[in-house]
N, C-alpha and C positions, 0 to 999 in steps of 0.2 A: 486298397491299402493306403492309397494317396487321399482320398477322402475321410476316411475312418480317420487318422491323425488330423485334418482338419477339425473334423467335428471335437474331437477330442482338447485341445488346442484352443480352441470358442468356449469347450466347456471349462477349461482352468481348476479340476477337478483337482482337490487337494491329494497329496500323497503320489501322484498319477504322475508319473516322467514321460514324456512321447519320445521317442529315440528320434535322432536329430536325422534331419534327410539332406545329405549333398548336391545332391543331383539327381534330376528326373527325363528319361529320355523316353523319344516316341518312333514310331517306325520312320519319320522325316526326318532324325538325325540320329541314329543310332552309328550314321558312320563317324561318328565324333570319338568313339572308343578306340582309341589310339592309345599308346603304350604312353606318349605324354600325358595324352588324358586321364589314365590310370595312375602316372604315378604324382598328379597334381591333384590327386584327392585324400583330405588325410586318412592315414592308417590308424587301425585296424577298421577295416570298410567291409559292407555286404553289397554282393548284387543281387538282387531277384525281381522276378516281373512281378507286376500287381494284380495280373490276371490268369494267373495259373495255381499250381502248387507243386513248389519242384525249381529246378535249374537254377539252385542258389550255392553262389562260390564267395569267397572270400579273398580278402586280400590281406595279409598282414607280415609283417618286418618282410615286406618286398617280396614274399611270392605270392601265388594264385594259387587256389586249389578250388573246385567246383566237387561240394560234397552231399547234394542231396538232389535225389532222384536227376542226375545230368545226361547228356546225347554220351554217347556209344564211345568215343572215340576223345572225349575230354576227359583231362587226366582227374584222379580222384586226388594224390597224392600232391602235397604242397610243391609247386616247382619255380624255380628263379622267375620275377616280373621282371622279363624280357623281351623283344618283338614276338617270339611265340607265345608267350603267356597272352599278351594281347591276341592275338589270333584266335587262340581258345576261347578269349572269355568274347570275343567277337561271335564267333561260331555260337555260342550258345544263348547268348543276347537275340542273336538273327533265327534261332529256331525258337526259344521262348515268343519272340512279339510274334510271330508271323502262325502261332499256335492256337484254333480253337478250343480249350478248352473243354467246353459244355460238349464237344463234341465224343468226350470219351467217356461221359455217363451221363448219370441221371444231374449234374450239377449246373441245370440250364442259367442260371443267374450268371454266370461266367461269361456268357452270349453277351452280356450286357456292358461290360466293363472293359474300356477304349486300353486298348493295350498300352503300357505305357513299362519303362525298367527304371528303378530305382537304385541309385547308390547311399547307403543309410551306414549312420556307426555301429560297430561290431561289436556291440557291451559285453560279449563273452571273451573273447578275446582279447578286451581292455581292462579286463578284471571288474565289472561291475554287475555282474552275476555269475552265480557258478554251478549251475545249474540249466537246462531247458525250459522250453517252456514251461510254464503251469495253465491247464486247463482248467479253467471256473464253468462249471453248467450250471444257466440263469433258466428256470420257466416261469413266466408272470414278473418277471422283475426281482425274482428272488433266488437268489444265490443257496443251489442247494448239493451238490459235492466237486469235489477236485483231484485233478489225476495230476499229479507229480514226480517226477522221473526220482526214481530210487538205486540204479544199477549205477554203477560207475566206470563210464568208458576206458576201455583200453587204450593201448598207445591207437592210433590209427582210426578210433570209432568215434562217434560225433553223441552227444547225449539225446537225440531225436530217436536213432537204434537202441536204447537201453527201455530196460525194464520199468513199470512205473504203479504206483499204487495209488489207489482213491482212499480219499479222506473226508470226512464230512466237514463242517463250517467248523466244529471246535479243534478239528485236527485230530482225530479219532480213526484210526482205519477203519472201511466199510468192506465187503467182500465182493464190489462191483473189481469186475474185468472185460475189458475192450482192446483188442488190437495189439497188444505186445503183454509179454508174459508179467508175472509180477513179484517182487521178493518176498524173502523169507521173512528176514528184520523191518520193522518198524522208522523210519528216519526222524530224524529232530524235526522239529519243527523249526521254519523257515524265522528268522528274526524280523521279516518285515512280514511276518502273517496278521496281524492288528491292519495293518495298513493295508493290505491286500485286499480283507474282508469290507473294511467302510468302504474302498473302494469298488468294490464290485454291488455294494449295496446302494450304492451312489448310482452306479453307471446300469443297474437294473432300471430303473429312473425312465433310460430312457430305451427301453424294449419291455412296457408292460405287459404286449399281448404275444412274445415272442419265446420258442426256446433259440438259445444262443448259446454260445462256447465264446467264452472272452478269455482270449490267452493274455496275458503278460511273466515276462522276467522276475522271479520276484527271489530269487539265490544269493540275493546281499541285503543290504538296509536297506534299498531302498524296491518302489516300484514302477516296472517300465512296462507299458503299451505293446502288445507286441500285433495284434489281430483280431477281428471278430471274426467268427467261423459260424453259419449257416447250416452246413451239414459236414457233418461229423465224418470223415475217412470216407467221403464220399459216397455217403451212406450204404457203404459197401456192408461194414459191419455190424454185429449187435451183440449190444450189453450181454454181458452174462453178471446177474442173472439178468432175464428177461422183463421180470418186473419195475427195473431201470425206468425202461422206458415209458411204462405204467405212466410212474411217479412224473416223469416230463410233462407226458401228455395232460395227467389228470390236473396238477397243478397252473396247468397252459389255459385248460377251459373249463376253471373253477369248480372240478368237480371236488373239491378238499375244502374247507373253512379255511382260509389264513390265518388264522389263530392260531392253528394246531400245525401250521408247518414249522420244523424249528430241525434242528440236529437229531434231539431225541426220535422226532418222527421219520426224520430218513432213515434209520440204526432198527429201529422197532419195524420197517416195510422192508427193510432189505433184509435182517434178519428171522424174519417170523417162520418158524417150524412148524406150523401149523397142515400144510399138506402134504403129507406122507403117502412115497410108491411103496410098497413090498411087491417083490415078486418070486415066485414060489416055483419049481419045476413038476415034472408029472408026477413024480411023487410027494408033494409037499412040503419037499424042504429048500429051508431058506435060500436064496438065492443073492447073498450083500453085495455081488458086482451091481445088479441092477435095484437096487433099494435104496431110498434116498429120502430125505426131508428138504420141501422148496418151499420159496417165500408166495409164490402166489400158483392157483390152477395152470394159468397159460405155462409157468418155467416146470412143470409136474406132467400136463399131455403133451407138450415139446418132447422133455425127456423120453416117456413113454411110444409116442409117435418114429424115435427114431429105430426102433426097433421092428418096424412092422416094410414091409418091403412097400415098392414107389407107388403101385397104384392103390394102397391101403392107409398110409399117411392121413391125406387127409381127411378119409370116414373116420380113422381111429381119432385123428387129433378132434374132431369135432363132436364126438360119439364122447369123447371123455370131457367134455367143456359145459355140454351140457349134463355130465353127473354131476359135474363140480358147483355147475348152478343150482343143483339138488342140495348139496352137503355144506353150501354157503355159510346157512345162519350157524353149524356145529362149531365149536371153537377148535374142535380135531377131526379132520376129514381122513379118511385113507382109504387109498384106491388099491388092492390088491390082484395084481395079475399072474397070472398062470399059465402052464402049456405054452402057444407062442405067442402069450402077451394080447393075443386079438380075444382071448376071455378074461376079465377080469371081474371083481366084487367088490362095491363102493358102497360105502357107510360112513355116519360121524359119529363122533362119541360126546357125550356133554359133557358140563367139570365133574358134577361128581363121580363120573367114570374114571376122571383122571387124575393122576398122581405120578409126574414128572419133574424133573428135576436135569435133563438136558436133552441134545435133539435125540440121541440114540433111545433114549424113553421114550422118546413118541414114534418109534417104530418097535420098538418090542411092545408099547400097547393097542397098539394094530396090529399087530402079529394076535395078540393074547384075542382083543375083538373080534377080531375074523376068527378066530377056533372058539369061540363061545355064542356070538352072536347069526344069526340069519339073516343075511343081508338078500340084495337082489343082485342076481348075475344078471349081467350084462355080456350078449357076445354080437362077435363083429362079423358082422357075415358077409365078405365082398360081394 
């Protein structure tokens, strides 16, 4: 975090605010965090380490509060900055620095980076955004959707806890979801989103061959810096859809023209109905808990996969990947399964077979196909 704002800072990048750093401490004086110390830092202040994620409290009109991911026993709730307050924010300073990181996942880069705590201004709190962060995902340099918090906290709830929606570069909602649920309504668009975008097209610049998450503040006029992010939730989680992460990878190792990446072509790969499950019971009839239209195969034998018990997953999921590699060039695939799903019958249909007009059309003309046409069964034998 101490470095990112350097580079940042060197670059002089227009539109681009770096949020100002008070103070920088390391495990050789962290015993400098004294209640003087604290209250000779101006207010509204952050602390958090630079080598973690987590144990970030706040200080402002004179209390403490530690409200994300903090030790057991520090208060969550704002309390007077008094010698206990110091203690507290002591307490969790000494278990941040003295904290490996990389040690609790796969997030080995964290190994690398010389512990250090930061106290930085609190622009949510000073009124110069009002909102959380905003997620930009760059692959190749190119800024291609954004997750924006859209729920709005309660008395007690911090905006990192709320709900949040992805949008594409024109500010379009997309039907990607990762890691917290998402709303119903649509939000405004952010008044520094112009500025947001050159900015992230600037700063793509310099991560040609990388994907990356560039967070900044962007909930008032202007834009602030807030982190680069490497892996995502700790790469605990995954996009839904699955084809998300497609679009990362493929765009990362030029398997796409650059010409043809734009908003239009995020909207048209996330929303493509093109691969259609039905699934049908012993007797033939329809089945719409489990029927569905997805944007690619992999988000279609996922689906389907998860219905088949643990040691049959992954023959089905791979048993179905390569029919999909069969039904590729059809511009309407559809995988129809049956009984318990470990039989099904996959086929494509060409255009002139088809005459749709939304996604639920392209499962009643797979239903209609599979009862006229002869396809090949396919079954899954453990």
């Amino acid at each position: 975090k101490i470095r990112a704002k350097e580079i940042l800072l060197k670059e002089n990048i227009p539109n681009l605010n770096v949020i100002p750093t008070f103070a920088v401490l390391d495990k050789g004086n962290i015993s400098l965090v004294t209640l003087d110390f604290m209250k000779s830092i101006p207010q509204p202040y952050i602390i958090k380490a630079t080598h973690v994620s987590g144990g970030v409290a706040r200080v402002y009109n004179n209390t403490y509060s530690c409200f994300k991911y903090c030790g057991d026993k520090i208060p969550l709730s704002p309390i007077p900055l008094d010698e206990a307050a110091a203690r507290y924010a002591y307490a969790q300073i000494n278990e941040d620095i003295n904290l490996d990181y990389s040690s609790l996942g796969g997030e080995l880069q964290y190994k690398y980076i010389t512990p250090h705590i930061i106290f930085e201004e609190d622009i949510i709190s000073g009124g110069k955004t009002n909102t959380d962060v905003t997620f930009w995902w760059l692959s190749g340099g190119i800024p291609l959707f954004i997750s924006q918090q859209c729920g709005k906290p309660l008395e007690g709830e911090h905006g990192f806890q709320k709900e949040r929606i992805f949008v594409d570069t024109q500010f379009r909602r997309t039907p990607i979801m990762f890691n917290r649920p998402t709303c119903a309504d649509m939000v405004e668009k952010p008044k520094s989103w112009e500025k947001q975008l050159e900015v992230m097209k600037r700063l793509g610049k310099l991560f040609p061959r990388e994907v990356i998450r560039i967070d900044v503040y962007g909930g008032g006029d202007e834009v602030w810096f807030s982190e680069f992010t490497f892996t995502t939730a700790g790469c605990w989680r995954t996009f839904q859809p699955i084809v998300t992460d497609g679009v990362l990878y493929a765009v990362q190792y030029n398997k796409i023209p650059r010409e043809v990446i734009n908003a239009d072509f995020i909207q048209k790969v996330l929303r493509d109905d093109s691969w259609v499950s039905v699934s049908l019971d012993n007797n033939g009839s329809h089945l719409t808990e489990y029927t569905g239209v997805h944007p690619s195969p992999v988000d279609l034998c996922s689906r389907l996969q998860e219905y088949a018990d643990k040691a049959m997953k992954e023959t089905l999921f791979q048993s179905c990947i390569e029919e999909a590699k069969r039904l590729s060039s059809f511009p309407l695939r559809c995988i129809v399964t049956h009984n318990n799903r470990l039989v099904y019958h996959s086929f494509g249909l060409v255009a002139n077979e088809l005459d749709r007009v939304s996604a639920n059309d392209n499962v009643i003309v797979c239903l209609e196909g599979y009862r006229r046409m002869q396809g090949q069964f396919i079954i899954i034998d453990g």
